[in-house]
C-alpha positions in Angstrom: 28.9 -73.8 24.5 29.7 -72.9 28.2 32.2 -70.8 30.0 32.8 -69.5 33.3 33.9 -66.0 34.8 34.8 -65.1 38.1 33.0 -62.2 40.1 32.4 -61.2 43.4 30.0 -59.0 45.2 29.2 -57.4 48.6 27.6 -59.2 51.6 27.7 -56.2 54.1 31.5 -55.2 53.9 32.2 -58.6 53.1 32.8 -60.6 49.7 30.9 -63.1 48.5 32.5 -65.0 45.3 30.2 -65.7 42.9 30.6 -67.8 39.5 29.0 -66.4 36.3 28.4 -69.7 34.3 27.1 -68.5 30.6 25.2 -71.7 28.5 24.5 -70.5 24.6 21.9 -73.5 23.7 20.3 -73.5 19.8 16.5 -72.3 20.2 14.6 -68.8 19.6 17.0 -66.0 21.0 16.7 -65.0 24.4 18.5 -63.6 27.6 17.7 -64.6 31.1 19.5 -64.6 34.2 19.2 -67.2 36.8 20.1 -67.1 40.4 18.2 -64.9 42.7 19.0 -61.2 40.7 17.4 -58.2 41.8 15.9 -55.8 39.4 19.9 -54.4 38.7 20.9 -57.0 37.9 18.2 -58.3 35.7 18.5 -55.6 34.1 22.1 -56.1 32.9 20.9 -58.1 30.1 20.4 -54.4 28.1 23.3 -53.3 29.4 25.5 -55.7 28.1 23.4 -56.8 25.0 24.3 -52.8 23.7 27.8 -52.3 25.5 28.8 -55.7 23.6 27.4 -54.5 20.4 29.1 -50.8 20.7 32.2 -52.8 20.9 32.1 -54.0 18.0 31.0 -57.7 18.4 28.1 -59.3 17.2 25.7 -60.8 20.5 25.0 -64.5 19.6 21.4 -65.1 18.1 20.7 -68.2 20.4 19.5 -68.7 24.0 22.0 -67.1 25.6 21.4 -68.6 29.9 23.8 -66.9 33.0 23.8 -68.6 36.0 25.2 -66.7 38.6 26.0 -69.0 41.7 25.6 -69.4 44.4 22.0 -69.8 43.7 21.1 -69.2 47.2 23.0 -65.9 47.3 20.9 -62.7 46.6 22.8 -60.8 44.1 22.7 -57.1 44.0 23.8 -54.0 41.8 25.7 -53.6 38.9 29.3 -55.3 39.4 28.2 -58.2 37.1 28.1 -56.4 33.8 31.5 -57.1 32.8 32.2 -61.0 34.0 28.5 -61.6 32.1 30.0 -59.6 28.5 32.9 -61.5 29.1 31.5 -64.8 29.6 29.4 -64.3 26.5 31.9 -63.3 24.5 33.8 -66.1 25.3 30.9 -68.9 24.8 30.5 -67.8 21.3 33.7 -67.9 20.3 34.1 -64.3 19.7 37.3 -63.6 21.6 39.5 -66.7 21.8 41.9 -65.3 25.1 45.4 -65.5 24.8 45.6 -65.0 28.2 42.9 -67.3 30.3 40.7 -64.5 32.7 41.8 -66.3 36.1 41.0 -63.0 37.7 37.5 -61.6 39.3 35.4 -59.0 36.6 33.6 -56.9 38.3 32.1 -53.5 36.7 29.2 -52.1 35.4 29.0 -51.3 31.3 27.2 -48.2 30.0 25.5 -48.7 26.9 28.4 -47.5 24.6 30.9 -50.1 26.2 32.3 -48.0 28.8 33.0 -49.3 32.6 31.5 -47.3 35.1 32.8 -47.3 38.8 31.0 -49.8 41.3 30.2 -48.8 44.6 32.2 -50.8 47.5 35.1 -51.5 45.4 37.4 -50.5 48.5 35.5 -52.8 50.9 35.5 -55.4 48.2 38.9 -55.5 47.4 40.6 -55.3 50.8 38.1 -58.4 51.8 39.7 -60.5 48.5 43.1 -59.8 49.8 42.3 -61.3 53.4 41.1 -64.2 51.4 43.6 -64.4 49.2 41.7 -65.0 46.0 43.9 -63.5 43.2 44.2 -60.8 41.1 40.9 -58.6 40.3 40.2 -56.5 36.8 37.8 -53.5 37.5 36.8 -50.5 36.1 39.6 -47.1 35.9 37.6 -44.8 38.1 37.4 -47.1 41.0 41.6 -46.9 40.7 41.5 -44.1 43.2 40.2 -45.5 46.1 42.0 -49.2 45.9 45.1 -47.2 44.8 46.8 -47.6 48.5 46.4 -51.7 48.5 49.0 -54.2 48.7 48.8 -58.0 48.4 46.9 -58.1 45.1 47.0 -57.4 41.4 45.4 -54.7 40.1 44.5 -54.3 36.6 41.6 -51.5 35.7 40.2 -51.1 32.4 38.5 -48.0 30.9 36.4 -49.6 28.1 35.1 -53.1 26.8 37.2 -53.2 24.1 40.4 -52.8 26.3 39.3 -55.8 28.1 39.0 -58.0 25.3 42.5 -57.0 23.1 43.9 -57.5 26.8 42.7 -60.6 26.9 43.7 -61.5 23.4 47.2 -59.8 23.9 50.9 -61.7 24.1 52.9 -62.0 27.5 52.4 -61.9 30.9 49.9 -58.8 32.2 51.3 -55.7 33.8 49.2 -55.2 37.2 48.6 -51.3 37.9 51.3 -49.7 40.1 50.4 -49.3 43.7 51.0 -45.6 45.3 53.0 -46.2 48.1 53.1 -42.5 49.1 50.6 -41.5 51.8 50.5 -38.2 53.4 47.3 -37.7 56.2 46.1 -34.4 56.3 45.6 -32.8 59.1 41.8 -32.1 60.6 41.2 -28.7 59.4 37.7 -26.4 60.6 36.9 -22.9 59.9 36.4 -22.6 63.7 39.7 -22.5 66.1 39.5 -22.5 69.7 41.3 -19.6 70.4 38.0 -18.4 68.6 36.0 -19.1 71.1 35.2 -17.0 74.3 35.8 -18.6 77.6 34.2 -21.8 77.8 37.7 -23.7 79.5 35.8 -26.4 81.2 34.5 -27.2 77.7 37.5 -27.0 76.1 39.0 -29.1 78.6 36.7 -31.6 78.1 37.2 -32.1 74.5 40.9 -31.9 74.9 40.4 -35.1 77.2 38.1 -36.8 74.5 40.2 -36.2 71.4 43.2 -37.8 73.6 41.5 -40.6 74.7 39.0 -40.9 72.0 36.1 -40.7 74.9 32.3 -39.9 74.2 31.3 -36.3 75.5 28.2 -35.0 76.2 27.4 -30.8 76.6 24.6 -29.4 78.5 23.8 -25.8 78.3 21.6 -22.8 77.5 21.5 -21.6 74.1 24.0 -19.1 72.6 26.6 -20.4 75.3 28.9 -22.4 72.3 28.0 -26.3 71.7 27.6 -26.1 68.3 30.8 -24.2 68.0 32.5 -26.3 70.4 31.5 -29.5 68.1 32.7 -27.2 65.2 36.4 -26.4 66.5 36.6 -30.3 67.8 37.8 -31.7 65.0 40.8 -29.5 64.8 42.5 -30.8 67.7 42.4 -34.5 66.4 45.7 -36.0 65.1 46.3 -37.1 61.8 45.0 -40.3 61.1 47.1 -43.7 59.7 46.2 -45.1 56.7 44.6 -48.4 58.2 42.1 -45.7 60.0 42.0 -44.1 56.2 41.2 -47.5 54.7 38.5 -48.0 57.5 36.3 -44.9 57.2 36.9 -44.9 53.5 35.2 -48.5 53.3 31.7 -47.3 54.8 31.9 -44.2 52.3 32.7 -46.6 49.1 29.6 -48.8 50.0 27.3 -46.0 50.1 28.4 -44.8 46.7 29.8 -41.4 48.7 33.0 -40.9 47.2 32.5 -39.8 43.6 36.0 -41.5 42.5 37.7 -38.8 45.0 40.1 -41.9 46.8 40.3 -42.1 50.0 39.2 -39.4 52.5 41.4 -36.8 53.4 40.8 -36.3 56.8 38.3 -37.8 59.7 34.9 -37.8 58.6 32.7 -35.6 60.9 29.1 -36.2 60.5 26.1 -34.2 61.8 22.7 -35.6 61.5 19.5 -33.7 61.5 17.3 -34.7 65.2 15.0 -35.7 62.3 16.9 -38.5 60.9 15.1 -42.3 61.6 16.7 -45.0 63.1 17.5 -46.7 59.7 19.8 -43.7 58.6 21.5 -43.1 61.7 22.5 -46.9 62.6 21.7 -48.2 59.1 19.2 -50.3 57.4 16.7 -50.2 54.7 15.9 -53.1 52.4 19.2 -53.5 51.4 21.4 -53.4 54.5 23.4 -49.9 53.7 25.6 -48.0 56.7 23.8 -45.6 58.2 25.0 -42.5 60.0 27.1 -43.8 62.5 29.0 -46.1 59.8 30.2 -42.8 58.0 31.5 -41.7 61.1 33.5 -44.8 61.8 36.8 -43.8 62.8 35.8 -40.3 62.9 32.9 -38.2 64.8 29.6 -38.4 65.0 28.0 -34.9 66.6 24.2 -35.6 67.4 22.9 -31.7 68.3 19.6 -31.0 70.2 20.1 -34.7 71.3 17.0 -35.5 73.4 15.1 -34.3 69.6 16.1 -38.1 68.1 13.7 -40.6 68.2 14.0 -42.7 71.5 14.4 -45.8 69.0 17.3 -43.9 67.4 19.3 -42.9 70.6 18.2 -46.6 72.0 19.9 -48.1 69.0 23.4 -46.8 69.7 24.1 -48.1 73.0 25.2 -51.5 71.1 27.5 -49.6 67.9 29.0 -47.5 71.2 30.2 -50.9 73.1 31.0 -53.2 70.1 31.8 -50.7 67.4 29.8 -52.0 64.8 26.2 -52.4 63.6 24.3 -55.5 63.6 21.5 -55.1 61.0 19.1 -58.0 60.5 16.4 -57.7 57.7 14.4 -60.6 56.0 16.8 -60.2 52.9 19.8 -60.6 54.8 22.4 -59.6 57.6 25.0 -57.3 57.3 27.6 -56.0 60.0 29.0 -52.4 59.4 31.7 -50.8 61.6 30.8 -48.0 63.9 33.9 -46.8 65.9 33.1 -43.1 66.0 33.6 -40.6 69.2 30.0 -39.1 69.7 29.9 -35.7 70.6 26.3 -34.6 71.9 24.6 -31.4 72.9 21.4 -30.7 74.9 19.6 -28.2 76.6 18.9 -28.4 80.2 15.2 -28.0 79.3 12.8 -27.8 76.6 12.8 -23.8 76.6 16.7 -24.3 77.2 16.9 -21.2 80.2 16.9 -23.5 83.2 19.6 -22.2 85.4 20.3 -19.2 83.5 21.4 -16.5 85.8 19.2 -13.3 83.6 16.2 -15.1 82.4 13.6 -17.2 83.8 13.0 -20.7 83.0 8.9 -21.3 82.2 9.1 -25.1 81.9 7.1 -27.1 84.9 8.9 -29.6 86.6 7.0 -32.7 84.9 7.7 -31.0 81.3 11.5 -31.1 82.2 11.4 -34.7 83.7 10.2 -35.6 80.1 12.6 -33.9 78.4 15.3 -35.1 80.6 13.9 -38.9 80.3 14.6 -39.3 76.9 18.2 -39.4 77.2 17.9 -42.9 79.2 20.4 -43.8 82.1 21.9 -47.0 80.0 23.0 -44.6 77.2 24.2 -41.9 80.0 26.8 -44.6 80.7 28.0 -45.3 77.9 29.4 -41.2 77.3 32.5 -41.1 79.9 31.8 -37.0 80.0 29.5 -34.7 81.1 29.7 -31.1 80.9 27.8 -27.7 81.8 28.4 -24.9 79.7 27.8 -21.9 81.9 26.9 -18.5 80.5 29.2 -16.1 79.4 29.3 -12.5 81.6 30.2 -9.4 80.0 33.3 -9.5 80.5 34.0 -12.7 78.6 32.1 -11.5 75.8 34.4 -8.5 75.6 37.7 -10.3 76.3 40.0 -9.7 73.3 41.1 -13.5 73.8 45.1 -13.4 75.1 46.1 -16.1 76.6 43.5 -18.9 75.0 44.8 -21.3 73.3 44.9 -22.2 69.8 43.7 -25.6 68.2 47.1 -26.1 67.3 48.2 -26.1 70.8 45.7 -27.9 72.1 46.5 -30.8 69.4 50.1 -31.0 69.9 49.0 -32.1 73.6 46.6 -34.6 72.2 48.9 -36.1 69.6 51.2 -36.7 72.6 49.1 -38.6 74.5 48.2 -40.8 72.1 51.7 -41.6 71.0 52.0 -42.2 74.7 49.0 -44.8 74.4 50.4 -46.4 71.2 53.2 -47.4 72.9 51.7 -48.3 76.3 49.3 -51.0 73.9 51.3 -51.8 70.6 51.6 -55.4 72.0 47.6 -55.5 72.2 45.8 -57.5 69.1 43.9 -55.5 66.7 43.6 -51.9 65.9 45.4 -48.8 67.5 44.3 -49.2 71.0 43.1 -45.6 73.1 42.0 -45.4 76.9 38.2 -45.2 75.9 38.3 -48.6 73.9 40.0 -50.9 77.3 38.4 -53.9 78.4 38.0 -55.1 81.7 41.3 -56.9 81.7 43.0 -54.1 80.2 41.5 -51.2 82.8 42.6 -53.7 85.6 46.4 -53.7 84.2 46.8 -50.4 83.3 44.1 -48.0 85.1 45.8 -48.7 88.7 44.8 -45.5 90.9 47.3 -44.5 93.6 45.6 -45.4 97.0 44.0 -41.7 97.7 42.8 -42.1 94.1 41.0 -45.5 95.0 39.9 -43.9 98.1 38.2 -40.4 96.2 36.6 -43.0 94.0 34.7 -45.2 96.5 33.4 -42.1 98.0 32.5 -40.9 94.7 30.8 -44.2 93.7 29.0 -44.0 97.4 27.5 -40.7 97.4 26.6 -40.4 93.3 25.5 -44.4 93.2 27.3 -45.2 89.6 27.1 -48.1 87.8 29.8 -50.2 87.3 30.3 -48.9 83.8 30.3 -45.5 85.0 33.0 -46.7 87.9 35.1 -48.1 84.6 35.0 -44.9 82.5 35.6 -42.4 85.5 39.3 -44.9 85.6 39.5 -45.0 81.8 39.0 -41.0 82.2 41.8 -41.1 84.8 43.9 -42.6 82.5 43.7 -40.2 79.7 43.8 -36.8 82.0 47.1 -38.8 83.5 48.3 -39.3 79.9 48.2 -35.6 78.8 50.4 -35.0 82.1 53.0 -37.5 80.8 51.8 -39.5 84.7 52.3 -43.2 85.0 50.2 -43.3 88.2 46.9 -42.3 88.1 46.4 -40.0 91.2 43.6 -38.3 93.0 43.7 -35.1 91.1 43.4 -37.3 88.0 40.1 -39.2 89.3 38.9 -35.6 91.3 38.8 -34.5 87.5 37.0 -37.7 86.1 34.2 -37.7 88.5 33.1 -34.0 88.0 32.6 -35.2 84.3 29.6 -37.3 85.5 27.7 -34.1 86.0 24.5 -35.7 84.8 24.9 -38.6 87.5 23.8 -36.4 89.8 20.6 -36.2 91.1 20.6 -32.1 91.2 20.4 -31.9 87.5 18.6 -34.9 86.9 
């Protein structure tokens, strides 16, 4: 006796159909499974041989085969427990369906029957809607995180048994209601930036990244505020949209970081130790998982002490930062992850970290500091559109009792406005929510126009500091974003006078 079962699993953040064919031939008893498993899933065997007989059904005494195809396709994990139980089930002629199971198992079974949560279900799910492949049974505590979806039937299950009097029951199935109802929260931080002494430049800085979603790089001695600086920044982000929800949520349901919470309630912020290899920062291992910068997709990615990283590491990202996503090749397979995160760094000028402070003196030679410089290399340089010195604070700014500074929630009403402003300037544009930092060439050329003393401040910019053409581009995306927050159509020489002083670290001086 034969039947097939439809599943699916994860190629990356893609899905990969796959057909569970079950054979129950007469010979001495035995399970096997065919089709390139790996240990998890050979292992299912147990699993389902004891979930099916906690259910109450008797596993057939004959060779029971599973083909899962294609047989070229390396399957992984868990998610074929329950299409194999059914399968079975439904080759021996233990569950005669009432209703025929045209719809994709996937889950994992515990030995007493129960269905356990899968990773990727988000990822999974959102891919079978773009191919339109039909409705999808699952296990209950994956409901959380697909709960937002559209465009597909949903129908979870808690146990084996529920599954099969389902199956067995009368009349049309009752898909799980969608919740239609989202309400973002808004990025909250135990740090404000009325918190924080003096420090404007900064401040200004990130206020300009957050709007325009630009990378940002801070150089300063210690005890002068990056970390708390990187701390307050997500504060003055805007509320995200539930496509950006369902984006960064994917990366987080494929590395099994949820723990059946649904989708995240605010931007993910992610700061890696200096220690972390290249594998976990851009992802990797033998099994293509996301790394760092996958969980910070859509959110930020603060890299601290950044000259610490391994060269590799920091060498990695300059693709992730152009494309935003992550190519990863292994012998087992390929898998692309996305990577649209705003990177906030920090550094110290050099390795003792007191090199222009105005009290203390520096004890690092020149060639020690070249080094230390050097491994932040001039390609990745380019690709953060801001550079920033954090002087040290006087006295008098340590004593300041704060009036006048700003709050975060100031500072993000400003930045909300801008990007509204940028929505509308590019809701014709294909694809996601388009910001200043993400323009291409064509795009910059249509709307990053400079008034003619703006064109003329930037070719004696480009002159004296000798930028790159990439550096030419983001000073003008830069422009863009400071013109933005003063509600400017034109981009004028102020705006671009305050762009090129960003590119502190294009200057020989510090260098």
């Amino acid at each position: 006796m034969i039947a097939k079962v439809e599943s699916a699993c994860l190629v990356g953040m893609e899905a990969a159909p796959v057909h569970v064919e079950v054979c129950l031939a007469k010979g001495l008893p035995c399970f096997s499974i065919v089709g390139l498993p790996d240990a998890a899933v050979r292992e299912a065997k147990d699993r389902v041989v004891a979930a099916i007989r906690n259910s109450g059904f008797e596993f057939p005494t004959r060779r029971v085969t599973v083909n899962l195809a294609p047989a070229e396709l390396r399957k992984e994990g868990s998610c074929f427990d329950l299409a194999i139980a059914i399968g079975i089930l439904m080759a021996s002629e233990a569950v005669t369906p009432k209703r025929w199971p045209r719809c994709l198992w996937v889950g994992e079974l515990a030995l007493d029957g129960m269905l356990r949560p899968v990773r990727g279900a988000l990822p999974l799910m959102r891919s079978l809607i773009r191919q339109k492949s039909g409705d999808i049974a699952f296990p209950t505590g994956n409901m959380a995180e697909v709960s937002m979806l559209t465009g597909i039937r949903l129908f979870p299950f808690l146990h084996l048994r529920d599954v099969l009097h389902w199956l067995q029951a009368d009349g049309d199935p009752v898909p799980a209601k969608v919740n239609s109802q989202w309400h973002p929260e808004r990025s909250t931080c135990v740090v404000n930036f009325a918190d924080i002494k003096g420090q404007a430049m900064a401040k200004r800085a990130l206020e300009i990244a957050a709007s325009g979603r630009h990378n940002v790089l801070m150089v300063g001695c210690p005890g002068t505020g990056k970390s708390l600086l990187a701390q307050a920044f997500p504060g003055i982000l805007p509320p995200w949209e539930l496509e950006e929800a369902l984006d960064a949520t994917q990366a987080h349901s494929v590395a099994g970081q949820l723990g059946g919470v649904g989708l995240l309630p605010q931007r993910p912020f992610r700061s890696p130790h200096h220690s972390t290899s290249t594998a976990g920062l851009i992802g990797g291992g033998d099994i293509p998982m996301p790394g760092e910068i996958s969980l910070a997709h859509r959110g930020v990615l603060f890299l601290d002490e950044l000259p610490e990283f391994r060269r590799d590491a920091l060498e990695a990202l300059r693709q992730p930062m152009e494309e935003g996503q992550a190519h990863i090749q292994r012998s087992r397979g390929r898998a692309v992850f996305p990577a649209d995160f705003l990177l906030v760094a920090a550094m110290n000028p050099c390795p003792c970290g007191l090199r222009g402070h105005p009290k203390k003196e520096c004890q690092c030679s020149a060639p020690k500091i070249q080094r230390y410089l050097a491994k932040i290399s001039g390609p990745l340089l380019d690709r953060i559109d801001l550079h920033v010195e954090l002087p040290v604070l006087d006295v008098q700014e340590l004593f300041a009792e704060g009036h006048g500074v700003e709050s975060s929630e100031t500072v993000r009403n400003r930045v909300d406005q801008a990007r509204q402003t940028q929505k509308k300037r590019y809701a014709h544009l294909p694809g996601p929510t388009m910001l200043n930092a993400r323009l291409r060439p064509a795009e910059i050329r249509r709307y990053c126009a400079l008034s003619r003393e703006g064109q003329d401040l930037l070719k004696a910019a480009v002159d004296r500091l000798g930028l790159s053409a990439r550096a030419f581009d983001r000073i003008r995306k830069v422009g863009r974003t400071i013109a933005d927050l003063e509600n400017s159509e034109t981009i004028e020489a102020r705006h671009v006078a305050e762009a090129v002083q960003y590119r502190v670290l294009d200057k020989t001086s510090v260098l």
